[in-house]
Each structure stands twice: as structure tokens, then as C-alpha cells.
C-alpha positions as CSV (number, residue, x, y, z in Angstrom):
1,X,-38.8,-13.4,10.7
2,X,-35.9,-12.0,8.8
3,X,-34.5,-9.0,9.9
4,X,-34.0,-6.5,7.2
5,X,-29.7,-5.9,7.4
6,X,-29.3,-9.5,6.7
7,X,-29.9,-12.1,3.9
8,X,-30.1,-16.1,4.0
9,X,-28.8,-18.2,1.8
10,X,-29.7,-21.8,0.9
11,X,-28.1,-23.2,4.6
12,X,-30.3,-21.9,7.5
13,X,-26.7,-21.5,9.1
14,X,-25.4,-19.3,6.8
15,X,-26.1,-15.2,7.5
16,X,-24.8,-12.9,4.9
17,X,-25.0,-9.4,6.6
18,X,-24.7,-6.4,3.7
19,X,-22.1,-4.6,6.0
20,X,-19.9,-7.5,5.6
21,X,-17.9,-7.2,2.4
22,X,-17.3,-3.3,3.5
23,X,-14.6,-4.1,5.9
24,X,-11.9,-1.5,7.2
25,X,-9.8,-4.8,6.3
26,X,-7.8,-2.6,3.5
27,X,-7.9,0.8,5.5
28,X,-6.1,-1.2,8.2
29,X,-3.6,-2.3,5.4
30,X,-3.2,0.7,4.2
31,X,-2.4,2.7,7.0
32,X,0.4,0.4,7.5
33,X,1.9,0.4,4.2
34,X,1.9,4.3,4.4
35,X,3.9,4.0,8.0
36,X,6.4,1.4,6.5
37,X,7.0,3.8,3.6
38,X,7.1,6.7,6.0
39,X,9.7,5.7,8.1
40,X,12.7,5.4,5.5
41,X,12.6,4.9,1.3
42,X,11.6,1.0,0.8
43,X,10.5,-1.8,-2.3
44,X,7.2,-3.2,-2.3
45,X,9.1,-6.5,-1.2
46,X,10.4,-4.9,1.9
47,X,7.3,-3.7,3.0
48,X,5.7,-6.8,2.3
49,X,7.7,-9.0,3.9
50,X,7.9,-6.7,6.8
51,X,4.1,-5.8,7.2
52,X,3.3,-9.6,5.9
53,X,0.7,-8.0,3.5
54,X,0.5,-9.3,0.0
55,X,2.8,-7.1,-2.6
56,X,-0.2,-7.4,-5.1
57,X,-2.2,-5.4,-2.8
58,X,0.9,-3.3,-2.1
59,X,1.4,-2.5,-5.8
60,X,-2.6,-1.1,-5.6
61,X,-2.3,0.9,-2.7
62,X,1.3,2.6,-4.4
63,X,-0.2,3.5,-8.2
64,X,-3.3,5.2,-6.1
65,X,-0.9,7.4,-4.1
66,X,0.8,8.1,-7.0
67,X,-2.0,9.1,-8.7
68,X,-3.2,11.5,-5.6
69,X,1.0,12.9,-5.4
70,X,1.2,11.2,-1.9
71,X,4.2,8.8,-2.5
72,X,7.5,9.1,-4.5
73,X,10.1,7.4,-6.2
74,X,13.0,8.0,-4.5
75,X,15.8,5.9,-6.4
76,X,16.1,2.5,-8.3
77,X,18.3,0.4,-6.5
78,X,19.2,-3.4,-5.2
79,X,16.3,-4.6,-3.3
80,X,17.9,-6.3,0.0
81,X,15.8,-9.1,-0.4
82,X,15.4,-10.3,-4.1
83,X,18.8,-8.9,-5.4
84,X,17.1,-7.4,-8.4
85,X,16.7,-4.2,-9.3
86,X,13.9,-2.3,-7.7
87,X,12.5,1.1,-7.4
88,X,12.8,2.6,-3.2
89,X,9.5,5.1,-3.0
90,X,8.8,6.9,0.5
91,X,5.5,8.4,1.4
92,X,7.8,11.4,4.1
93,X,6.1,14.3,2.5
94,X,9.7,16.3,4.3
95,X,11.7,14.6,1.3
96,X,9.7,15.2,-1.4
97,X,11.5,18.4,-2.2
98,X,15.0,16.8,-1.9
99,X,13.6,13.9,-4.5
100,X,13.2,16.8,-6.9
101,X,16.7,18.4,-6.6
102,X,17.9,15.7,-7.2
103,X,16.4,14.7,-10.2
104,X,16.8,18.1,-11.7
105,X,20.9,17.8,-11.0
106,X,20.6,14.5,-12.4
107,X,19.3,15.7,-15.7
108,X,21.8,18.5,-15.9
């Protein structure tokens, strides 16, 4: 008898539970990602390299912070890994105001 959490596929050995695609895979990621930002102004390809998750999913996470005003921009610069320009973004809600005084002496 099948129980009524899970579904079978073709295999008999094969169990597909429901709860299985709703992982806290990408909460796990995330969390990390916002600690690695946290701790000084980073690229994407820092944090990748140093958290070892992929900078696709990286790039997601850092447009839906920005979106919800819980990451900045901090300054473009030279990523220390690629060599190319790159834009340094912190998620330290303490330097948020000093991002904007400096942006507003920037434009003066």
C-alpha cells in the first residue's frame, strides 16, 4: 500500500517524496553568502570561490537583496581574482550610511 507523502515511479526502487524538491539547500547557501558579504565589501567571484557556491546562484541571491535594500554597492574596483573590473557590495547594514556619503560627495 502506498503511503500518501510519497509517489512511485516506473522503478519499484525509485521513491519520490513531495518534501523532497523543498530543500533548505538554498537557505543554507544563502545564509552563507550574506556572512561572506557581511564580513568585509566582496565580488561575487570572491565569495564564490571562497564559499565554493556557484556565482550564478550568487548573482540571484544579490539582485533579491537588492531588491528588498539588504545589500549595497560599495565601489567598482579590481576583482583580486579575475583582474577585471568588478563591483565590491557588503550586506554590513553599519556601512550603509557611509556608502551614501560618499556617493553624495562623489556627485558634488
Amino acid at each position: 500500500m502506498k503511503s500518501k507523502n510519497t509517489t512511485t515511479t516506473n522503478s519499484p526502487k525509485v521513491v519520490i517524496h513531495k518534501e523532497q524538491g523543498k530543500s533548505t539547500h538554498f537557505q543554507v547557501q544563502m545564509k552563507r553568502i550574506f556572512a561572506s558579504f557581511k564580513q568585509q565589501p566582496k565580488t561575487m567571484l570572491s565569495v564564490s570561490v571562497e564559499t565554493g557556491i556557484l556565482r550564478a546562484n550568487i548573482c540571484r541571491y544579490v539582485a533579491e537583496w537588492k531588491k528588498e535594500k539588504k545589500i549595497k554597492l560599495v565601489k567598482f574596483g579590481i576583482c583580486p581574482i579575475s583582474k577585471h573590473r568588478a563591483g565590491f557590495y557588503t550586506t554590513n547594514q553599519e556601512r550603509f550610511p557611509l556608502i551614501v556619503k560618499l556617493i553624495k560627495r562623489a556627485g558634488e
